[in-house]
Structure formats: C-alpha cells, structure tokens
C-alpha positions in Angstrom: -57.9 -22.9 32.8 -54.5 -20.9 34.1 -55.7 -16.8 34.2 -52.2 -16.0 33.8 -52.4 -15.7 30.2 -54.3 -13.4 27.4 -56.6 -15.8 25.8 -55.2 -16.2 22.3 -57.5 -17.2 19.1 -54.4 -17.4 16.2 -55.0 -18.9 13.1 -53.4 -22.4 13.2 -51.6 -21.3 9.7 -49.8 -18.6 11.0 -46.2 -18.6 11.8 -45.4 -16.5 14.8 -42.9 -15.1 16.3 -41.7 -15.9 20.4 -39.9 -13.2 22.7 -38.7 -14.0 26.2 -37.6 -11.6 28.4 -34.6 -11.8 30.9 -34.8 -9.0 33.4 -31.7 -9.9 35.0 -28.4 -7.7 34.7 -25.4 -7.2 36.9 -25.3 -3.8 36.5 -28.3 -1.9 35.0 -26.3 0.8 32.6 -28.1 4.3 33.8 -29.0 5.2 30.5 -31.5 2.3 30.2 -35.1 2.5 30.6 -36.3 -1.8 29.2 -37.6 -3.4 32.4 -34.5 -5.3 34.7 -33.2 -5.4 37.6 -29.7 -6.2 39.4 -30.6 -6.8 42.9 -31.5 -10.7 41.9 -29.6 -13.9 43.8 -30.0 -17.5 42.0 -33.0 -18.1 44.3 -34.9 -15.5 42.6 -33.5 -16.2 39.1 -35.1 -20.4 39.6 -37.9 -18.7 40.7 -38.2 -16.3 37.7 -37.2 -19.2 35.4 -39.9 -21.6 37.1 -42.6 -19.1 36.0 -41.5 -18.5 32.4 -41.6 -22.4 32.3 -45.2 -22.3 33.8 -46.4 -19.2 31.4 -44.7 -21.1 28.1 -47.3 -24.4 29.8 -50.0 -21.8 29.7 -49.8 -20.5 26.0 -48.7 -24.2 24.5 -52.1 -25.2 23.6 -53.3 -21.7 22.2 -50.8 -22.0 19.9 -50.6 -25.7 19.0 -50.3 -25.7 15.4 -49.0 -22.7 14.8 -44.9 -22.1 14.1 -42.6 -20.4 15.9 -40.0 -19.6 13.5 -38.2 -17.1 15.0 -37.0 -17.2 18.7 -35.6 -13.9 20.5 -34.1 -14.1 24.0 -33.4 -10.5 25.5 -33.3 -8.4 28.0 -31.9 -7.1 30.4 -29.0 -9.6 30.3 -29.6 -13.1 29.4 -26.2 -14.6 29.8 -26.5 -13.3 33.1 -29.4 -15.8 34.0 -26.7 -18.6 33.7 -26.5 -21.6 31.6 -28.2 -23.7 34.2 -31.5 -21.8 33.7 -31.1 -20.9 29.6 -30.9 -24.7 29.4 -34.2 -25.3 31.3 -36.0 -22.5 29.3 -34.7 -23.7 26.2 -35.4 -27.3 26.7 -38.9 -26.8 27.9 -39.5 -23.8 24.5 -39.0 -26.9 22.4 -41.5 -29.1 24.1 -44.1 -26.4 24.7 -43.9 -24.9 21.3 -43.6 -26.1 17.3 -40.3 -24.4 16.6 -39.8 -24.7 12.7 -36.2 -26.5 12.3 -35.0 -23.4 10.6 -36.3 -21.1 13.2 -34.0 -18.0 13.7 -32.9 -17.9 17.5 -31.0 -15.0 19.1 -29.7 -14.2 22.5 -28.8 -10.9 23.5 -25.1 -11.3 25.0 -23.2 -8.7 27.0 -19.7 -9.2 26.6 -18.8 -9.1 30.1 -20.6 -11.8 30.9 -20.1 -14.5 28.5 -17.0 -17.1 27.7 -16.4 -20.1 25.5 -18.3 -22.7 27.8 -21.1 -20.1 28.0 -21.0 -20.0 24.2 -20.4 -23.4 22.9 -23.4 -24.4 25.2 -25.8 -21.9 24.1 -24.6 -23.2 20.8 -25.2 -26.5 21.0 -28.5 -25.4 22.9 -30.0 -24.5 19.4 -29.5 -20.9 19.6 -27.7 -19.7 16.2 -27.7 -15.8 16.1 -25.8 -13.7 19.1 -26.9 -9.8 19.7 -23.7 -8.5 21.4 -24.1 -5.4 22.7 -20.5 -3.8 22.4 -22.4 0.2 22.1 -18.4 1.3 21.7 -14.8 0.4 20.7 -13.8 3.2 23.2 -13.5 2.0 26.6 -13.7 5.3 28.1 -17.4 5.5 26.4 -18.2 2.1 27.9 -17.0 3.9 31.4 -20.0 6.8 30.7 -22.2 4.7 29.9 -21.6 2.2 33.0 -21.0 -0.7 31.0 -19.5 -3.6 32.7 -17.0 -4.6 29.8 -14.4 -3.4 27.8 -13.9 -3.1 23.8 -11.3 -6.3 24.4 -14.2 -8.1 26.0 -16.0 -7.6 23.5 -13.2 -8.5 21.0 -12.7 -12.0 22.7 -16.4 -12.6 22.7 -16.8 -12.2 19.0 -13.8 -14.3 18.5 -14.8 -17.3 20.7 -18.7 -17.3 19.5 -17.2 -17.8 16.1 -14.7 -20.4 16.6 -17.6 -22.5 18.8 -19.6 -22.2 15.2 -21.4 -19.1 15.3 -22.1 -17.8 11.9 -24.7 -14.9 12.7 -23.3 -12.3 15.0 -25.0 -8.9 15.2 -23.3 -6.1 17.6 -24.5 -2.9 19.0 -23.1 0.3 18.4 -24.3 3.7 20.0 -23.6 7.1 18.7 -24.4 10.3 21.0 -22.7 9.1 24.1 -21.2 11.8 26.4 -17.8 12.8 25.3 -18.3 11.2 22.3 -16.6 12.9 19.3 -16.8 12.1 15.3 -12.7 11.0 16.1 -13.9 8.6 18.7 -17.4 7.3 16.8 -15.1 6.9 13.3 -12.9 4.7 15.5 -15.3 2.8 17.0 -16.8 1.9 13.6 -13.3 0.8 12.0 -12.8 -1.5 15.0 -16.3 -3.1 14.7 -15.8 -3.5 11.1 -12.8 -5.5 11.8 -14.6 -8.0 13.5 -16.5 -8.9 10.5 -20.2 -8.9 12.3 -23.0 -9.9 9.8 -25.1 -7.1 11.3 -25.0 -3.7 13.6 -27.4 -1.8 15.2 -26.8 2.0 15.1 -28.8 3.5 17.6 -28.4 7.8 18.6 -28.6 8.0 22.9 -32.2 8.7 24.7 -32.6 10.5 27.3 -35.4 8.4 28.9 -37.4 9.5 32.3 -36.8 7.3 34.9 -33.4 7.0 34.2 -30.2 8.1 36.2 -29.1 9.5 32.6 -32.2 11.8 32.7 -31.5 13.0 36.4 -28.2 14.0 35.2 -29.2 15.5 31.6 -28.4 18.8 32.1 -24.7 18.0 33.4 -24.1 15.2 30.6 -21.8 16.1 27.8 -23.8 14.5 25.0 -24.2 15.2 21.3 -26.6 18.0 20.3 -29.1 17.3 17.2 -27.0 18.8 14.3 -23.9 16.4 15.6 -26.3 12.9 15.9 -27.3 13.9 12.6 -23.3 13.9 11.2 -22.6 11.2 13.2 -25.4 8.8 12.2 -24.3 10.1 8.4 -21.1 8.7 9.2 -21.7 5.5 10.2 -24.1 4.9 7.2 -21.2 6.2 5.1 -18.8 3.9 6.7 -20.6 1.0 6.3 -22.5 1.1 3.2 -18.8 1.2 1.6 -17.8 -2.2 3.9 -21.2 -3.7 2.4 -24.2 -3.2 4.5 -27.2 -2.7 3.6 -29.1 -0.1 5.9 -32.5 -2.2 5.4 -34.2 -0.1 8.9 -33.2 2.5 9.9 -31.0 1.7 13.1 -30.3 -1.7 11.6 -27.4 -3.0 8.8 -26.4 -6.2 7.5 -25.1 -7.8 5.0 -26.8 -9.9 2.5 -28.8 -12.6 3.7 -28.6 -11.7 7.7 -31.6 -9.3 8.1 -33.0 -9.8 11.6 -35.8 -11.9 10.8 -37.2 -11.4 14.3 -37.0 -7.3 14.2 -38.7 -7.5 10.9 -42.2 -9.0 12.3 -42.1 -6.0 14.3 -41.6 -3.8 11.7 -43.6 -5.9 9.1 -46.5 -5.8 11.6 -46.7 -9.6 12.1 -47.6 -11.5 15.2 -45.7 -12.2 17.9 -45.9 -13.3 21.6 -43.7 -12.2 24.5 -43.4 -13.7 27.9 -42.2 -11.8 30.9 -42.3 -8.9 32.9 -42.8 -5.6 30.3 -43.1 -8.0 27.8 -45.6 -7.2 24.8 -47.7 -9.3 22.3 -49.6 -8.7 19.6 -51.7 -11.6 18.4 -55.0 -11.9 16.0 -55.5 -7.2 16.4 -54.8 -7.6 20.3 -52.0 -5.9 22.4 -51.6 -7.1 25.3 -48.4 -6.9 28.1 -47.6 -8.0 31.3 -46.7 -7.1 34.8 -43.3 -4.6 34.5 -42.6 -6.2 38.3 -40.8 -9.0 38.7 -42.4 -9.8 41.6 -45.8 -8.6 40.4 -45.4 -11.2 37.3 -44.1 -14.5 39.8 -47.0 -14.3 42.1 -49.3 -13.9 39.2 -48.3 -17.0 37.5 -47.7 -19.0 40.5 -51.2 -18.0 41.7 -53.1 -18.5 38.5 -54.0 -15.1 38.6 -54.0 -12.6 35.4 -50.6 -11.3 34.7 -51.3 -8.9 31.9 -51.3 -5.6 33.0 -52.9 -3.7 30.2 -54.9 -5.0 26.7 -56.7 -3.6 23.9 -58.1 -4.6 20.6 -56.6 -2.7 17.9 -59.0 -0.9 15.7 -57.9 -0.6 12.1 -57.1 3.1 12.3 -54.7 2.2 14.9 -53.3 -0.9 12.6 -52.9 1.6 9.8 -50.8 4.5 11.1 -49.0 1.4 12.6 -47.8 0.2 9.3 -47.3 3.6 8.1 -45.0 4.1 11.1 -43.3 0.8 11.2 -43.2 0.6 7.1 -41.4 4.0 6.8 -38.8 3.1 8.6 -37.8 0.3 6.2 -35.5 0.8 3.6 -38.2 -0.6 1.2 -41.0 2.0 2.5 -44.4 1.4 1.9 -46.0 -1.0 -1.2 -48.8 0.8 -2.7 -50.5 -2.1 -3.5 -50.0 -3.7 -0.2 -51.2 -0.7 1.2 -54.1 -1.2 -0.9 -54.7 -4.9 0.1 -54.6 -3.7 3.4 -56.8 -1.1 4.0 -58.9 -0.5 0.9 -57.1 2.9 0.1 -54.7 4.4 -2.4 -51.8 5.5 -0.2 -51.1 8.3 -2.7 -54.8 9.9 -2.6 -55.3 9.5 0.8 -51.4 11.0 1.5 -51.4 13.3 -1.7 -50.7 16.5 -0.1 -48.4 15.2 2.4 -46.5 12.9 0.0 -46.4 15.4 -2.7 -44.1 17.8 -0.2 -41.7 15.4 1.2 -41.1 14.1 -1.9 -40.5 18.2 -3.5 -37.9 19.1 -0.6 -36.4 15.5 -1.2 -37.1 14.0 2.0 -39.3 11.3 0.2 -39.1 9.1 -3.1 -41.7 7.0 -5.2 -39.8 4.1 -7.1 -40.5 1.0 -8.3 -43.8 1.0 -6.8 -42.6 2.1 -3.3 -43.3 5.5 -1.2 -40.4 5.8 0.9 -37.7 8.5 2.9 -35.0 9.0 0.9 -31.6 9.4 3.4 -32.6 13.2 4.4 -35.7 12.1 4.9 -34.8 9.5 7.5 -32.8 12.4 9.2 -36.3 13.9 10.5 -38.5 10.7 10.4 -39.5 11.1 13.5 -41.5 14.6 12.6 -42.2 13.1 8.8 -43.9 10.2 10.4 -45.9 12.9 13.5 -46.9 14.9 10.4 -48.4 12.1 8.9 -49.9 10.5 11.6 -51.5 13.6 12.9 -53.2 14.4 9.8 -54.6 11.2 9.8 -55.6 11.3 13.0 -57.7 14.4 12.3 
C-alpha cells in the first residue's frame, strides 16, 4: 500500500480529468504566485520526474476503469522540463491511466522556451492543444513583467506549432500590466488576433502576497479599477467582432475549442492533480499536496503521505461552489440543474438577491438560465461575495 496518495473511491463510470504539474521555470516572472521554482539542474528535474512517475503507479489502480479524457500539463514551465523527461511522463500517463482516444491534452508552453523539435515531438507525443503564454504583443510589457521572451518569440512559436500540425492553440493575454495603456492593450489584441489562435485567456494583473510584484506595489505603475474595467471591455469588444465567444469569463474561443479541461473546473467535475501545490477533487474530497518540491520527492520516495491538507466537502460547501464557478459561465446557472442538485429552487432560495441584480441590470433570467449580464460580470467578484455571504448566514 504506497501512503503517498489520498485514498480514492471514484465511481468506475466516471470520466475524470488528470493535471500534472511542472514546477520548473527559468525565470519565475515576479508577479507569479502558482508553486515553481528556477534554482533546479537536470538532476533534480529526473528526480522530480521519477516521482511523478512513482505517484501516477500509486493512483493507477484507484482509478482503473475510470477515463481520463482530458489531460493538462502546467506549470510553472513545462517545456522547460525538456523533452527527455515530457516523453518519460507521457509514456508512462498512457500506461498508468485509460486515456480515452479523444482525450483533450494541453501543455502550457512559454515561448521562450520552445522550437520546432520541441514541438513536433510533443506532437507526435500525443499532446494536441498548446497554452502559450504570450501575456503581450508589447515587448516592453514582457520586460515589466520579467518574461523571458519577446512578442517575435512568441510569433515564431505559434507559427511552427502549426506547421508541425497543431490545430488547437490557446494564448495568454494580460491586461493591467504596469505601463500598460488602452494604445498598448488595443495593440496587443490586433497582433494576437493575427495569429489566428482558437482560444485567449484575458486575465486583469493580481497583486499576490509573496510576490516581488506585491513588495513593489506601491511603486508599480499599474492600472487602477475604473481602467481594468475599460480595458477588459475592450478586449471583449475586440474579439467578440473577430468571433469569439466569451463562454467564462477570462476565457474566449471560437466555436468548437472551449477548454474542455478548464470547464470540469468550472462545471464542478472531478479531477486529479499530481505534484507539488497540486489539488484534486474526487468523489466530495479536496485534497492537495506538498507546495515543496523537496517536501513532495521525499514523500513519494519514502512512501510517506504527501498530501498536505484534505477535507470532505459538505454539501453547503458543494453549493456556493457551483454557484461561484457556474456564474462565471457565460451560460450561468440551470434552474433545473440547480434543482437536481440540491433539492432547491434557485429563484426562492436567491429571490431577494436575484430580484436586485437583475433590476440594476447586472443579472438576466433567459431561457431557463440565471446569469450576469456583461455589467454584471464587471463586479462578479462582489455579486458572487453578496451571494455567498447570505447564504452562508
């Protein structure tokens, strides 16, 4: 019996989703608070990638039966792990685990750190959807933000993935960055849209504790509220007329190339990460391991329990989790799934609550849906505290 794992009891009919994380970068941007580290030499990296292969032993027979169909390498950096390792992870995912044959498989990419033979083999690997994270078409923006490429790398990464087949390509884009100005954001958008990506992540700049970025928040020259709010208007301007559908609300694509692994998350399905910081969330229990590299090793090679914190979920929690996660779709929330769920009529239990967002036009009720209309997802964040507090009361 290896101790290193949460002991799973999934139903062998459920399809689940598989997160491993790559903590490995060569420079960790100072704005970034996701576990990773850059101090790591290739000793360290076979060691890392010896455990993963140990922890994906450990969970293969907990989940024999059930399907993994959609696969999500991230990070950190995982091109900087090297194709040597991504091949021995990969391999041994397929022989641990029942991957469905038309499992969706991404891998986060930073442009600086990929080329063609990097690309074709990740290609040939199995791996079908790339997450580039470009943040900016402006390289001075990429200098603030201490990114290690440029907006040409990122050009010629975009451009090689697709002539090694590449059909899926998502790319990052970041508004709020210091310096950044509705001139330099409206031409980062135009240059991304030129590369004909079949999805982009939006996503405003936190200011996260822990991070150099937070140290230095009172010096940075970043967007205030009102501006993140006209600049996030802009992009969904811009690219609702090139054809994307905002289906989250960081997250656009066009028809047909929803992330399929972002949408467990947000549809509350099960999933299981491996790695240090990793979380899971498997038959109403959370559970995440080790955010130390070192920590997370010795714990697998030892046999020991690498899960750092676990909990059942009750199903208050489960509820103002799909309240949270469903708002944030473009869909909203189902009444009658709601109902399904938990028993309840969204509208009674919400009535007051609903009844004012939906008056000052920050929510709509259509075709059976509750849901923020585009002001509304403006101020989620306090629609979705003011909703979640009541029911917490």
């Amino acid at each position: 019996m290896a101790f290193s794992r949460a002991r799973l009891k999934p139903n062998k009919s459920d399809v689940t989703a598989l997160y491993l994380h790559i903590p490995f970068c060569r420079q960790k941007c100072p704005y970034c608070d996701f576990y990773s580290i850059d101090t790591a030499n290739e000793q360290l990296m076979k060691r890392y990638t010896d455990a993963l292969i140990t922890h994906m032993d450990d969970y293969s027979s907990q989940l024999e039966g059930t399907f993994i169909d959609t696969v999500y390498v991230g990070g950190g950096t995982p091109t900087w792990l090297g194709t040597k390792q991504l091949k021995r992870l990969f391999k041994h995912m397929i022989k641990c685990f029942d991957i469905d044959e038309d499992a969706e498989w991404t891998v986060e990419a930073n442009p600086g750190t990929v080329d063609k033979t990097m690309l074709k083999k990740l290609y040939n690997l199995g791996v079908n959807r790339l997450s580039i994270g470009a943040q900016s078409a402006v390289n001075r923006e990429l200098s603030s933000l201490g990114r290690i490429h440029t907006f040409e790398d990122t050009q010629i990464a975009v451009n090689e993935a697709r002539k090694v087949g590449f059909e899926n390509i998502s790319v990052d884009l970041m508004y709020g960055i210091p310096g950044q100005t509705l001139e330099t954001l409206e031409m980062s958008i135009k240059r991304l849209l030129r590369l004909n990506p079949q999805h982009i992540s939006c996503y405003g700049l936190s200011i996260e504790k822990g991070t150099p970025f937070y140290v230095q928040r009172n010096s940075l020259d970043i967007a205030d509220d009102d501006m993140q709010r006209e600049m996030y208007g802009m992009i969904c301007e811009y690219l609702k007329m090139a054809g994307y559908n905002r289906y989250e609300i960081s997250n656009f694509s066009l028809a047909g190339y929803e992330s399929r692994h972002n949408m467990k998350y947000w549809m509350g399905k099960e999933y299981l990460g491996l790695g240090p910081g990793a979380h899971s969330f498997i038959n109403n229990q959370r559970f995440a391991f080790k955010r130390d590299i070192n920590e997370y090793i010795q714990a697998v090679e030892e046999n020991t329990s690498a899960v750092s914190e676990m909990a059942e979920i009750t199903n208050a929690e489960l509820k103002c989790e799909y309240i949270m996660l469903r708002l944030r779709l473009a869909e909203g929330i189902a009444a009658d799934d709601f109902y399904k769920q938990f028993g309840r009529d969204f509208y009674q239990v919400y009535k007051n609550k609903i009844d004012r967002y939906i008056k000052s036009g920050h929510m709509e009720y259509k075709d059976g849906h509750y849901r923020l209309t585009t002001d509304g997802l403006y101020v989620s964040n306090y629609i979705l505290s003011d909703i979640l507090t009541f029911e917490q009361q």
